[in-house]
N, C-alpha and C positions, 0 to 999 in steps of 0.2 A: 336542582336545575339540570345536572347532568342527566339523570333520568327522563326529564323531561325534552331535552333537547334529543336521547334517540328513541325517543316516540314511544315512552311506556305511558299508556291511558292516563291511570291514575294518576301520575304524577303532572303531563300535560295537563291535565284538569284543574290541578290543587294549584299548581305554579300560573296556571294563566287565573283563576278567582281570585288568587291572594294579590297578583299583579294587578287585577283591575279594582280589586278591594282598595291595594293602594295607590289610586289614581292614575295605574299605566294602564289607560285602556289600548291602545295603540299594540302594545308589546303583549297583553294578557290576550288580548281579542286573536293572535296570533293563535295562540296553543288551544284557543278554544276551538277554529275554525278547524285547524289542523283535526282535532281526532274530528270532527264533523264530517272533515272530508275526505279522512282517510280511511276511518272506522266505521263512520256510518251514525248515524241517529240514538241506534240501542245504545252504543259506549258510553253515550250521555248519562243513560239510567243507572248502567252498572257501574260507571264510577262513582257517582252519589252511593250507589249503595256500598261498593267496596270502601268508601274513604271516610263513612260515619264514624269509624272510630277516628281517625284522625283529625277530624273536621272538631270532633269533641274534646280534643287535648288541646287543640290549638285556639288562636284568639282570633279566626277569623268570625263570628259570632259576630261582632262590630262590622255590621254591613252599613252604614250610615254613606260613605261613599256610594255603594250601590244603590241606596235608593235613590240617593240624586243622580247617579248617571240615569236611572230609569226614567228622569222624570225629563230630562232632555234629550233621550234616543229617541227617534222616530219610527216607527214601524210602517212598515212597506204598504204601499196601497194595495198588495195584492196577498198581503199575512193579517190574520188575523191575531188578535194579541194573545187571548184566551187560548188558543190552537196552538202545541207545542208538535203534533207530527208532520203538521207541516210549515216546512222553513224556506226562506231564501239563503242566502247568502249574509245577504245585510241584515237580516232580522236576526240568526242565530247566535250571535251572541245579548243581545237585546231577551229574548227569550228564554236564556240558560240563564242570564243575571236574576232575573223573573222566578226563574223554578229552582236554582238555590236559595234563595231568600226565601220563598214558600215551605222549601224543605226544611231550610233550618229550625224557622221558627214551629217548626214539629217537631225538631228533635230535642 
C-alpha cells in the first residue's frame, strides 16, 4: 500500500485489482484511474506485464468478484467495449477489469 500511494505503477495496479477483486471498487477504481491519468494508457500494458510474476504467486486468480462487477458496470455510449485504446473516464476502469481477467485466464 505504501508503494502504491506514492505512485509506483505496479504496485498502484496490483493494489487497486486486488481492492476491487475484493469488492472495493470505490477505493480500487482510485489507483486504477490514477496511473490512467497520470501515466497514460501504455502503464496499463507494462504493468500486466511487469506484475506476471506476481500476479502468479498470488490468489488474485479468483476473479469471481470481477466478473460480476462487469456484468453491472455500464459502458459509456460513446466507448466501445471491445476497444481498450480508447477510454473515457468512466469506462477505464470497466475495461482494465475486462483485460485483466482476459490476461489472466492466459496466463
Amino acid at each position: 500500500m505504501v508503494a502504491a500511494e506514492a505512485s509506483h505503477s505496479e504496485a498502484m495496479y496490483l493494489y487497486g485489482m486486488i481492492l476491487i477483486n475484493q469488492g472495493q471498487l470505490t477505493e480500487g477504481e482510485k489507483f486504477i484511474k490514477r496511473i490512467w491519468k497520470q501515466k497514460g494508457f501504455q502503464a496499463f500494458r507494462t504493468c500486466l506485464v511487469n506484475c506476471k510474476p506476481i500476479l502468479l504467486e498470488i490468489s488474485v486468480r479468483d476473479y469471481i468478484i470481477l466478473d460480476q462487477l462487469l456484468t453491472v458496470m455500464e459502458v459509456g455510449d460513446d466507448c466501445i467495449a471491445g476497444e481498450f485504446d480508447d477510454v473515457c473516464e468512466n469506462c477505464i476502469v470497466y475495461k482494465e477489469i475486462f483485460r485483466f481477467i482476459d490476461y489472466m485466464d492466459r496466463v
